[in-house]
C-alpha positions, 0 to 999 in steps of 0.5 A: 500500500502506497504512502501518502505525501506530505502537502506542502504547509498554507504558511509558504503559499504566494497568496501568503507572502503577497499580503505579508509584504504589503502588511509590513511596508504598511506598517513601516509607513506607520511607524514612520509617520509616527516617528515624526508627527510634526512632518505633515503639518509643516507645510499646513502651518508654513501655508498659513503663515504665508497666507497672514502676511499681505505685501503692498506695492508702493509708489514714489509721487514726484514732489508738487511743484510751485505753479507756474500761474502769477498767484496774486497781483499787488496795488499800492494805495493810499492811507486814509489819514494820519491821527496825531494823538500828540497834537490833540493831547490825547494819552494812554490810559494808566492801568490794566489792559480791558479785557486781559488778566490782571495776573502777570502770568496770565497776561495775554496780548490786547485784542488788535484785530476782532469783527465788531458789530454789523461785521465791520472788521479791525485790525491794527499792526502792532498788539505795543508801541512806542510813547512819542513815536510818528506812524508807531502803528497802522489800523486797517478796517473793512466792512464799511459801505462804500463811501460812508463817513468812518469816525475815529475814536482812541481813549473814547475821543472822536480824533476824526473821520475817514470816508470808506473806499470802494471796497468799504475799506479804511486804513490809517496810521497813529503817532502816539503821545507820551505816556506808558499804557494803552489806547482803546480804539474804535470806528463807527460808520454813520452810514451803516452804524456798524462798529469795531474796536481794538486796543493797543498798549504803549510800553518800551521797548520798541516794537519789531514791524507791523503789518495787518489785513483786512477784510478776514476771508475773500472769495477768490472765485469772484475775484475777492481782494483784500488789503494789507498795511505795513508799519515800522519797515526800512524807509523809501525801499522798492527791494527790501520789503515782499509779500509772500504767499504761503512761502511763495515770492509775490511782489516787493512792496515799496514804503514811504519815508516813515518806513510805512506801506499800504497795498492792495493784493489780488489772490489768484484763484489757485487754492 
């Protein structure tokens, strides 16, 4: 009787094999992916991070240049007058300044320009002044009707009367008087019976030059103008004193033998 032959054992069949290879590569991915977390959420976190942060494209704008354009016309003009508080025996006031603390460390400059009632507009071209100085300061004042009869009063006394311009503008100077303190000023149009004031405090020592304008705002769309009144510069010059707009170069403006001007300027409607 024949013997039987032994069958091979299932544990080497290729079926066997086969899986057992893709089990073991299987495990050594694992084993490597756990080895090292952090390895797959690298690129996540850089990709995250690099998404957060936004980058801006600048651009260099050529500094503005200065217009090309004239950017205002200036007119010299007459003053209405001079006011001669010597010869009337009109001066100063002894005492504390209207309307100004009486602390010294609290003591503020006088009130030398303001709009007075009916929006009659002063300005004067110095806040101190000399005692016993001609042309010491200039007052300048709008708002007035054209041609109207404009009084002058300092310390409260009538001094005199200028007639409006035009354009409802006065512009005069003052020689003052002996005396240390302050003047009170103000003008009454008996046209219009508008008023404006101001003050001016007499003290030593002197004061540097003046100016002053007025009215306050023009509207250069309709061809608005304003005025403006120097005191207290170099005498009988053509080239030293200027007029500038907003740090522009306009115009050299002349001054009389007192070191005085007075002129009308034209603002071009450039800004």
């Amino acid at each position: 009787m024949k013997r039987k032959l032994v069958s091979k054992s299932a544990f080497f069949t290729s079926r066997f094999l086969t899986g057992f290879a893709f089990c073991s590569i299987g495990l050594f991915m694992a084993l490597l992916v756990f080895a090292r977390p952090n390895n797959a959420v690298e690129p996540q976190n850089k990709s995250d991070v690099e998404q957060s942060v936004h980058a801006f494209a600048g651009t260099v704008l050529p500094a503005p240049q200065q217009p090309s354009l004239p950017i205002a016309s200036i007119k010299p003009i007459e003053f209405n007058g001079v006011i001669d508080l010597a010869v009337l025996g009109i001066h100063p006031a002894i005492g504390a300044l209207p309307r100004r603390a009486l602390s010294f460390g609290d003591a503020g400059s006088p009130e030398s320009a303001a709009m007075g009632t009916g929006k009659a507009f002063m300005g004067t071209t110095h806040d101190f002044v000399n005692p016993n100085t001609p042309n010491a300061f200039g007052v300048l004042s709008s708002g007035w009707t054209p041609g109207e009869t404009v009084q002058h009063y300092l310390k409260g006394v009538q001094t005199g009367m200028s007639v409006a311009n035009a354009d409802g503008v006065v512009a005069i100077k003052v020689n003052t008087a002996s005396g240390f303190g302050y003047f009170t000023i103000e003008q009454i149009g008996l046209t219009s019976g508008k008023d404006a004031g101001g003050v001016v405090e007499v003290a030593s020592p002197g004061p540097l030059p003046g100016v002053t304008g007025a009215p306050h705002a023009v509207n250069t769309t309709a061809a608005g103008h304003f005025y403006l009144i120097g005191v207290g510069y170099p005498p009988n010059t053509t080239t030293t004193v200027s007029v500038r707009r907003n740090g522009v170069f306009v115009s050299f403006v002349p001054t009389d033998a007192n070191g005085t001007f007075s002129v009308l300027v034209n603002p071009a409607n450039s800004g």
